[in-house]
N, C-alpha and C positions, 0 to 999 in steps of 0.2 A: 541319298537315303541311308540310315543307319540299317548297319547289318541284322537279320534276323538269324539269332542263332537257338540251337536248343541249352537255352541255360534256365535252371530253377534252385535258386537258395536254400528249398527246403528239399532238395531232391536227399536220395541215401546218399547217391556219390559227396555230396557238400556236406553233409550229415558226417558221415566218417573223417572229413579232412577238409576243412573249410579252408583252410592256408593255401592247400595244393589246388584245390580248385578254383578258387580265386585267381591262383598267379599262374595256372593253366590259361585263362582267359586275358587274363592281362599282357600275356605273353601273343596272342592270338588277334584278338578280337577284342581291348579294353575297354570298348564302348558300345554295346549293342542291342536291339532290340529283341526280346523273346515274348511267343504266345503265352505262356506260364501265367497261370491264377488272372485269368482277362486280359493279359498284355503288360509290358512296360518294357520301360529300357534301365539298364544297368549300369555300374558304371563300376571300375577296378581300382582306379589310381589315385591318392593321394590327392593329389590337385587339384582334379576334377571333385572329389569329396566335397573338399572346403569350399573352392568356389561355391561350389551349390549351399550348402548348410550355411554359409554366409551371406546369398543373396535372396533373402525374403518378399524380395521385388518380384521376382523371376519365378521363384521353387517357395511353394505354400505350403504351410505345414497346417492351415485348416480344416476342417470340413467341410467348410461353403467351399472352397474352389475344388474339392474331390466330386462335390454334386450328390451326395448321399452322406446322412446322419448315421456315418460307422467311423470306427478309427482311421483317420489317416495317413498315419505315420508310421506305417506297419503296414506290407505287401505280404498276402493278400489282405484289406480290411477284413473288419470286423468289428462285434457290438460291445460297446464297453461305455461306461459312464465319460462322458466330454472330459477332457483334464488341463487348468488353466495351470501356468501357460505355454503349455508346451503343443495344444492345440489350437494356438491363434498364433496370428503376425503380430509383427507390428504398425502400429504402435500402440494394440491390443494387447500385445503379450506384454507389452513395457511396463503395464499399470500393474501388473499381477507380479512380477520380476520384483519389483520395488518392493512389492509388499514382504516377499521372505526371505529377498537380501540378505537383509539384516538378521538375522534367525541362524542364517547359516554363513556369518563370516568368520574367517579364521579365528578369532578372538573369544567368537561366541561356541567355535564350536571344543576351542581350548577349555571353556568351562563347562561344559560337559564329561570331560574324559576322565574324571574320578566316578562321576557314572557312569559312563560305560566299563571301566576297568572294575568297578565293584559287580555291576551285572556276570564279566565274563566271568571272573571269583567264583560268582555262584554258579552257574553255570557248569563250567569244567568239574564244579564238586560235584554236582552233580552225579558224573559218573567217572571221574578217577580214580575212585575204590577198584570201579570192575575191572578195570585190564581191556577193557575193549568198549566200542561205540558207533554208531555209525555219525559220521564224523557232522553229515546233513540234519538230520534228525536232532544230533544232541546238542549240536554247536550252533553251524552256519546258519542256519534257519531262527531256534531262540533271541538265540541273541540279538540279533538286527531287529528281531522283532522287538524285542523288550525293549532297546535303547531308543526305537524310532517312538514306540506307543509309550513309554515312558515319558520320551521329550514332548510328546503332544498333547497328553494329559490321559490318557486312557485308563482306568484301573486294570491291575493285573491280572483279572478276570476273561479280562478280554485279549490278550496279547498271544497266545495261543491258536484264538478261537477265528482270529484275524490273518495269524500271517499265515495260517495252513492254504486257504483259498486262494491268497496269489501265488503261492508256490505250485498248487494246484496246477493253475490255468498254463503255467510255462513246462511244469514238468510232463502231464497228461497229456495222451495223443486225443487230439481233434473228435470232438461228437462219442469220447469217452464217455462213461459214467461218472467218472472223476473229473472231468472237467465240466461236466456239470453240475457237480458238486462246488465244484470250484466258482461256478459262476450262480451258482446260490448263494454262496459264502460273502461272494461282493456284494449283493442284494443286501442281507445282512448286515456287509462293515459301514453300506450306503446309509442305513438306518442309525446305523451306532454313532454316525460320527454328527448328524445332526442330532441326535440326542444330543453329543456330549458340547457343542456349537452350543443352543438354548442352553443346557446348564451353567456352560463357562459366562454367557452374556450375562447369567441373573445372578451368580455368584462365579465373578473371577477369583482364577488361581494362579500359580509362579509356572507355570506352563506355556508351551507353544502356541496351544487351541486359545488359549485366554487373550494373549498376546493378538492373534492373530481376529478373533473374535470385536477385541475391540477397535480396532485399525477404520478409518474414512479415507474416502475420497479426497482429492487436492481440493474439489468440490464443499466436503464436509460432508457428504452423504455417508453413510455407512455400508460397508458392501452385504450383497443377500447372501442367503442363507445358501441358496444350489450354488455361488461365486464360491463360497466358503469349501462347501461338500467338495467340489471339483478340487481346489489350492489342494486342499489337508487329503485327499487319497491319494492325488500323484506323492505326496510326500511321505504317504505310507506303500505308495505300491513302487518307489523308488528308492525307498532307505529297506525294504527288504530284501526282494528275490534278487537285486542287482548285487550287493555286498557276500549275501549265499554265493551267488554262484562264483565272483572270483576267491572267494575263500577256498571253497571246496576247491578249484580248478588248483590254486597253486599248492595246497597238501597234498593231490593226489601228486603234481608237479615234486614238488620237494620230497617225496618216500619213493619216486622212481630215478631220484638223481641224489643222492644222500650226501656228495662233496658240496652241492649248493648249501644244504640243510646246515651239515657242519660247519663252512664257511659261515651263514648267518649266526649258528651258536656262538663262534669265536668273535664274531664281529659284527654286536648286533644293531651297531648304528649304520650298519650299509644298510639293513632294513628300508632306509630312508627313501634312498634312490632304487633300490630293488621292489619297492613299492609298483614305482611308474613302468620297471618294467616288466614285471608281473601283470599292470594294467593293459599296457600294451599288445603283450605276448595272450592272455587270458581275457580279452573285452566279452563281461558279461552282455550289454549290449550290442549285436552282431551288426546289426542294418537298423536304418529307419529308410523313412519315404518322404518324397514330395510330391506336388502335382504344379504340373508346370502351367504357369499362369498365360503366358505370351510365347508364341516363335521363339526361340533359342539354337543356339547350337550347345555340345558339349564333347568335349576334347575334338572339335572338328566335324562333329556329327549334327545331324541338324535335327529338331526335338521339335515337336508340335503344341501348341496348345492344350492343354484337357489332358495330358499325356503323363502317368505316372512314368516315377525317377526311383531307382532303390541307390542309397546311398551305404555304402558298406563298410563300418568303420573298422572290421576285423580285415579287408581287405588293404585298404589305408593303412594299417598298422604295419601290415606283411609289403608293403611296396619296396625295395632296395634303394629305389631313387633317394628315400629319405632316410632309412635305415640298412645299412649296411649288413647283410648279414640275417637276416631278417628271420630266419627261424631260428637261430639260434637264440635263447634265453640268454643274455649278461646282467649279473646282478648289479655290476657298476655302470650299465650303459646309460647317457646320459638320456632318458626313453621320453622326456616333458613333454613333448610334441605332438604324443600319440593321441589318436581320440576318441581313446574309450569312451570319454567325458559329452562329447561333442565339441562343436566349437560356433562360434557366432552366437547369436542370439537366444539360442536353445540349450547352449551350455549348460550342464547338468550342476544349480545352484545346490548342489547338496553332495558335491566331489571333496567337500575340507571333510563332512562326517562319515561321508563312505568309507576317507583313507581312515581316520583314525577307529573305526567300527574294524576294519580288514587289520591295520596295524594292535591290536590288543587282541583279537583271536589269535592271528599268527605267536604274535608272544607270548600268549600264555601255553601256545599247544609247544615251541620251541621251548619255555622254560620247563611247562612241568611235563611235557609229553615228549621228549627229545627225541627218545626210540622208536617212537611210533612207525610203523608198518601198515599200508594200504591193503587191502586183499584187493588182489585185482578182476579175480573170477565173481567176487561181489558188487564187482563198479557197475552203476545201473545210471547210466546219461539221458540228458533230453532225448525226447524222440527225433526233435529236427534244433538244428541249432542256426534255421535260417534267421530269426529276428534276436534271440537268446539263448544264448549257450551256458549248459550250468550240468550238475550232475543231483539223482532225484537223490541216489544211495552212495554215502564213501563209507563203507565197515572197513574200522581199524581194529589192529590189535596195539597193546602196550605195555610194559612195564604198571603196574597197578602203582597210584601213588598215593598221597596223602591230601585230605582235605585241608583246604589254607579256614574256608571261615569267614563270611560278611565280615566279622568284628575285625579281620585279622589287621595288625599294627602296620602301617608303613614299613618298620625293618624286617617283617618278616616275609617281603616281596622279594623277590631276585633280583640282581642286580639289571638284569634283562629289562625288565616290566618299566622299568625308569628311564632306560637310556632316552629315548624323547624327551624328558622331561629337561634333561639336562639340554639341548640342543638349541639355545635361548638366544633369540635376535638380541644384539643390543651395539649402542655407539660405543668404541675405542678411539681413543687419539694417539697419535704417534708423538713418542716422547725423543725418540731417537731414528736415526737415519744412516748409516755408514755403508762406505763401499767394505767390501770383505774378499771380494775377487774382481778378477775381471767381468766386468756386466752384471756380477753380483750383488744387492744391496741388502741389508739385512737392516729391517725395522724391529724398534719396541715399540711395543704398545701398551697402553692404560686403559683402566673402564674412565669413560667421560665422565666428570663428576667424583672419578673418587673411586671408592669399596674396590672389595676382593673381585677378582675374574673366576669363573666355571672352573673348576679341577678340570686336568684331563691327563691322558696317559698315553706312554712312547706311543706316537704311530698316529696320533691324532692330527687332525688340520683344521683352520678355521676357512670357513664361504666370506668372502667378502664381495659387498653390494658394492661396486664403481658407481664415483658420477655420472657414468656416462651410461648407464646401468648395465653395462655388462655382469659377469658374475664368475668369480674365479676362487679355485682353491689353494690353500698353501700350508703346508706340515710344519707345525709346530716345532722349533729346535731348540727352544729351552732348556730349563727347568723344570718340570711339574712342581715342585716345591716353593716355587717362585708364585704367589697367590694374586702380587699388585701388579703384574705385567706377566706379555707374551713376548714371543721372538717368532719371527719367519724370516723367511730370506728366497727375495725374488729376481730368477734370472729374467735378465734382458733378453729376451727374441723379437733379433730384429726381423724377423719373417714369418713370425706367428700371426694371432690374430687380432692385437693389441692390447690386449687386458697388460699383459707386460708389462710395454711400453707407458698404458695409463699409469700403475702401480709405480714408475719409477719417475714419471713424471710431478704425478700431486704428493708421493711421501715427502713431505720436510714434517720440521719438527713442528708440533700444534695443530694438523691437518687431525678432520675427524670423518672415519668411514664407519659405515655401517657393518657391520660383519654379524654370523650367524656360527653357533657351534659352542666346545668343539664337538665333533663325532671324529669315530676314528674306525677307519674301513681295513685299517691294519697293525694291530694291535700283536703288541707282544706275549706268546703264549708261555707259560710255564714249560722249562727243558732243564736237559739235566747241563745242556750245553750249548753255544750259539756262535754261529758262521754268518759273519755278515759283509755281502757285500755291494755297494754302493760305485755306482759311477756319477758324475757330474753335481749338478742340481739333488741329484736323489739321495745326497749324502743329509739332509734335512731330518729326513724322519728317523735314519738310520742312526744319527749322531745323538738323538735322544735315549734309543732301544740301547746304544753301545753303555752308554752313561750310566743309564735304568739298572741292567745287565752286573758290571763294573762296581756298582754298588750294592750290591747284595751277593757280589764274590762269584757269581757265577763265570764257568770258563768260557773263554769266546776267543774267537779271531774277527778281526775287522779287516775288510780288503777294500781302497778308497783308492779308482782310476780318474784319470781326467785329464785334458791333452797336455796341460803344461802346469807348475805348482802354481803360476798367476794365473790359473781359471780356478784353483782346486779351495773351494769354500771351508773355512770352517780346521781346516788341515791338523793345526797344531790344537785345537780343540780335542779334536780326536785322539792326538796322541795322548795329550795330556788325561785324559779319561782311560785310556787302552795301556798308553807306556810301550813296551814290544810286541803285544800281540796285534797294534795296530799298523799297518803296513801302507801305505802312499805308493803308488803307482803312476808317477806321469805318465803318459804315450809318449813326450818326445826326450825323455831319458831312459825309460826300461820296455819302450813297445807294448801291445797289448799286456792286459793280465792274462794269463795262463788259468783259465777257466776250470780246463781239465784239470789238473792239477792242483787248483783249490778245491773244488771239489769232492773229490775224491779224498780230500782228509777229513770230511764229514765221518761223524762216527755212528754208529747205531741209533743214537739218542739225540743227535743235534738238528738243534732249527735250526734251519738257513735262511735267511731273510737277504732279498733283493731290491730295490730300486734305483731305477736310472733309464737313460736312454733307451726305449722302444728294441732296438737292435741289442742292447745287452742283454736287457730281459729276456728275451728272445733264444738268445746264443746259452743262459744260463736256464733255460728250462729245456732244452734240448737236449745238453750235459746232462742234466739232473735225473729226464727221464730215460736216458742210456743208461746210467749205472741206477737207474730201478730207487730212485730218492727224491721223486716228484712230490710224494706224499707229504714228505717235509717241508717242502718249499713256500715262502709264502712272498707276494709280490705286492709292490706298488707300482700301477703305469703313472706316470703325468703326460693324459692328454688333453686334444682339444675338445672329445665328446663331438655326436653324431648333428649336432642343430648346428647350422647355419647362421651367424650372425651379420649386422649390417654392419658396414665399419664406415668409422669417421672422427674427427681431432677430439678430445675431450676438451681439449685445451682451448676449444673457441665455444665453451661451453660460457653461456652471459647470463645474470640474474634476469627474473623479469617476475612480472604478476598475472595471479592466477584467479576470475570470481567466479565463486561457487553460484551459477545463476537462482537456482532453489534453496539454499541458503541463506543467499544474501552476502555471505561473507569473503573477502579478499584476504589471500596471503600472497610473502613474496616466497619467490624459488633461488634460493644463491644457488650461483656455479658449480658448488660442491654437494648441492643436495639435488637428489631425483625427485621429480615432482610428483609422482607418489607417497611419498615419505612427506610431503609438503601435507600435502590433499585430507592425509589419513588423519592428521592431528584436529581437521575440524571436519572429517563427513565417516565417522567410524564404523556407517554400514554398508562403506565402498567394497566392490565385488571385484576380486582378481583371485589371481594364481600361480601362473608359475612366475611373475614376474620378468619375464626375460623377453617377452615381446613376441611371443607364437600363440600361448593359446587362446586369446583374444576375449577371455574375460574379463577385462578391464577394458574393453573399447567403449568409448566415451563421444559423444556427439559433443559438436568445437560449434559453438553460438557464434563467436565471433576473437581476431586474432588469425596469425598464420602459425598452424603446428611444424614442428621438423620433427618429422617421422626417424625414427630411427629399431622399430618392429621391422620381423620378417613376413609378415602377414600381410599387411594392405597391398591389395595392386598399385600400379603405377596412375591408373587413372584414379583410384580411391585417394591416393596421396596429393593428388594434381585439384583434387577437388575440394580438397581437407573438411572433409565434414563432420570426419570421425580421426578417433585417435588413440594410440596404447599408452595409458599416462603411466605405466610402468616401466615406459624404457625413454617414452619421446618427451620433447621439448618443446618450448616455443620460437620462432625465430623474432615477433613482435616483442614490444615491450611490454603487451599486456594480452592475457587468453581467457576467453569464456567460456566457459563448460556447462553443459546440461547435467549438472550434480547441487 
């Protein structure tokens, strides 16, 4: 029998410190049952999370299997309008999924983002002039509302009058006046939105409502009007209060830690990946619920029938098993995994507009609000942060600045506000191939087809998509001036995790990978002087910054370690760029570099810049903060990040075919292409995300064919039984696969 313990989500104690109390129990008791709001069992761990949120056999996210018409996906229920489809199973919830797909796929929601970035425009002018805001009120809250009722046809009449009431219902304590105000307000959005349903069906518009208004059945039926009501408010009660709240969470985050802040001013393409782990560290949505359909056990515990489940994705987030380190905020940690979003079936189809609604408030309050200051004696938080955690009030202060203006010209944006823009998937082919060191190879590359490549600058790296769909980065050693080709150069580890190995295996000349970028997470800052020093492999990004540097006169020293000169990349490049200020260090001719010592010739005004081996980096911020010159410091790690991948040959990677069952149509998949990338060219309202085979938005039912799994996500019996599949990382081992797409 599962433990009874005294535990409640919504208690103060969880209230105060949802991390610590979670991993209190987890530590304890990770699985247990508590009297709490009618009963349930709970659950702490990572593992246990997905399993559950992944098996809709077992854990119902309905109302028929809860036994009463209230919410229940939220402990304790409650009354609230049915919401398709995040209140059915499957393969209930499939028909509804299908429907706004499309709506919200990466592509789609890339055409939207001149609207949103024109909304926050206005927005921020809002009140820029004043010097101060509360950051809820003026920001987090409009905004999401305008880009959501925007995208779904609403007039701006209403966009205010709509999103006060769900912010309402999460921020207000329980049998409030304001949360009955709140739930007046849905009465209300209930009404508006089938008005705006009948209008759009008699006179469609270039809108979401219109879109979705005229949409049939496979049947050819047309869907009803409450099917409708139900889709279009989860999509407004989800594109608001959940994007508020981590907005608001990471500004209050960024003005009590100002090195993160700064770091993003300097480097505002980490944004990228500082996104997810923001998402992570900050999950607007805390918990959801299931109710267990049949006998179960979970994490060894044995679960009854009829028996509500709280599944806690802020607890999941904080587990160590999967995240290392786990209270700590990294801006570069590899955080994909986590699930804010959810994961299986309920995965939250509108996580591509969340990110890009949260990435253009963050930018415009970094671009035009850099200074900004929280008042912290003003911070006013949810009352309970068991199912949503957000804050009601953030009063800042600011520097007062200048209005930009709806009309204002593209060049008059910062250079900030673009950096996404540049960050552009596309095929390269390798034009060249050579050794350069020992296990070192250094490629060029082209854009396939021809034309110029993205600008980028010292410090940058380009993502490349493997056939085997791993996904690995690597710093730019060029040229920036070089427009028709890039340079990188990848070492061989023979005991990494093979992306290496892949990269040194398929580079010959005429191979063509997918790659994504550049963005540049370390970027060279204006000094009046610069100390750079580089071990191994890390001489990549450093060899461009020396270059950059060298040619606009400025003074520098270069210090380049590495155990012998036939490991040491790149070597006479360097000098030839440097001349004497560049210095070559083998280990097995002059022993370490003298750390101390270089160091210490830093002068009042110089960057220092580092990358290399884990252990230098290390031994050089140590130095650094001894003699009181951390400040300067700026690093590149090269690691393997916190996910887990499944390893195996790429190299017995075989073409085969792939039919889109609902389609009708067959492609093939060569060796060198991921069948993803196949897929997308003929079903363009395919749903996925992080592409790397965890978060299991792309899991795809296998009609017929045998898949090779190559996700971290399916169990061993889910693999053994292949009925589902991540077409973002896996294969087929047949010569031919059928998909339910």
């Amino acid at each position: 029998m599962t433990q009874q313990v005294d535990f409640d989500h919504h208690s103060a104690a969880c209230t105060a410190d949802p991390v610590t109390y979670y991993d209190s129990f987890r530590e304890q008791c990770p699985v247990g049952r508590t009297p709490a709001h009618g009963g349930f069992v709970y659950t702490t761990r990572y593992a246990d999370v997905t399993r559950i949120a992944r098996d809709d056999d077992t854990f119902s996210s309905s109302r028929a299997s809860s036994g009463e018409d209230r919410v229940a996906i939220v402990i304790p229920s409650g009354p609230g309008l049915e919401q398709y489809p995040i209140e059915l199973d499957p393969p209930q919830a499939t028909e509804y999924r299908d429907l706004i797909n499309p709506l919200l796929t990466p592509d789609a929601v890339d055409r939207l983002r001149p609207m949103i970035a024109r909304h926050a425009t206005r927005v921020v002018d809002a009140f820029i002039e004043h010097g101060s805001a509360d950051f809820v009120r003026d920001l987090t809250n409009p905004l999401p509302a305008a880009v959501t009722l925007d995208w779904l046809g609403f007039p701006e009449e209403d966009w205010a009058r709509l999103a006060g009431p769900i912010h309402d219902i999460f921020a207000a304590p329980a049998d409030s006046d304001r949360a009955r105000r709140g739930a007046e307000g849905l009465a209300y959005m209930e009404r508006r939105i089938r008005e705006i349903i009948r209008l759009r069906r008699a006179e469609p518009a270039s809108d979401a409502t219109s879109v979705l208004a005229a949409q049939h059945r496979p049947d050819g039926t047309p869907y009803g009007e409450d099917e409708l009501v139900s889709v279009i408010g989860l999509l407004i009660a989800g594109g608001v209060d959940t994007t508020t709240s981590l907005t608001g969470s990471v500004l209050v985050h960024l003005s009590r830690h100002p090195e993160q802040r700064r770091r993003l001013i300097e480097s505002p393409d980490l944004l990228d990946t500082a996104t997810e782990e923001f998402l992570r560290a900050f999950a607007p949505s805390q918990s959801m619920a299931r109710t267990v359909r049949a006998d179960t056990e979970i994490g060894g515990c044995p679960v009854r029938a009829g028996e509500r489940v709280l599944i806690p994705w802020v607890a999941a987030n904080h587990d160590p098993a999967v995240f290392p380190d786990p209270a700590e905020v990294r801006l570069d940690r590899d955080a994909t995994r986590h699930l804010s979003f959810g994961i299986g079936t309920h995965r939250c189809a509108g996580a591509h507009l969340a990110r890009a609604m949260f990435r253009e408030m963050i930018t415009q309050v970094l671009t035009r609000l850099p200074e900004f200051q929280v008042l912290e004696d003003g911070l006013v938080a949810y009352p309970t942060r068991g199912n949503q955690s957000g804050w009601d009030a953030i009063p800042a202060i600011f520097p007062p600045g200048p209005r930009l203006g709806a009309g204002s010209a593209p060049g008059t944006q910062p250079a900030f506000t673009s950096s996404f823009n540049k960050a552009a998937s596309f095929e390269a082919v390798v034009t060249r191939a050579e050794p350069v060191a020992d296990g070192v190879l250094a490629l060029t590359l082209a854009r396939a087809g021809g034309g110029e490549l993205p600008t980028w600058e010292p410090g940058a790296h380009l993502e490349f998509r493997l056939p085997s769909g791993r996904v690995r980065q690597y710093s730019l050693c060029g040229d920036p001036g070089q427009r028709d080709s890039y340079r990188v150069a990848v070492l061989r580890e023979e005991n990494g995790r093979g992306g290496s190995a892949e990269m040194h295996e398929i580079a010959r000349e005429g191979v063509t990978v997918g790659v994504r970028g550049p963005r540049n997470h370390f970027p060279l800052v204006a000094a009046e002087d610069y100390l750079f020093v580089a071990g191994g492999i890390g001489i990549t990004p450093i060899l461009a910054m020396v270059r950059a540097a060298a040619r606009r006169g400025s003074p520098l020293r270069a210090v380049y370690g590495g155990r012998s000169r036939a490991s040491m990349a790149f070597g006479d490049e360097l000098v030839e760029c440097a001349g004497e200020r560049a210095e070559l260090v083998p280990q097995d001719e002059f022993g370490l570099p003298d750390l101390d010592a270089i160091l210490a010739s830093a002068g009042p005004a110089t960057a220092i810049y580092c990358c290399g081996p884990s252990g230098m980096i290390e031994a050089v911020e140590r130095v650094c903060e001894r003699l009181g010159i951390g400040d300067r410091l700026h690093v590149e790690r090269f690691t393997a990040g916190d996910a887990p991948e499944v390893l195996f040959d790429p190299a017995a990677n075989t073409a085969f075919d792939v039919h889109l069952a609902r389609t009708g149509r067959t492609v093939r998949v060569e060796p060198d292409q991921r069948l993803i990338e196949a897929i997308r060219e003929v079903a363009p309202g395919l749903s996925y995300d992080c592409e790397k085979g965890y978060c299991g938005a792309c899991e795809t039912r296998v009609l017929a064919g045998t898949p090779e799994h190559r996700d971290s996500l399916l169990t061993a019996e889910e693999r053994e039984a292949g009925r589902t599949m991540m077409i973002c990382v896996g294969r087929s081992s047949s010569p031919r696969l059928v998909l339910d797409l």
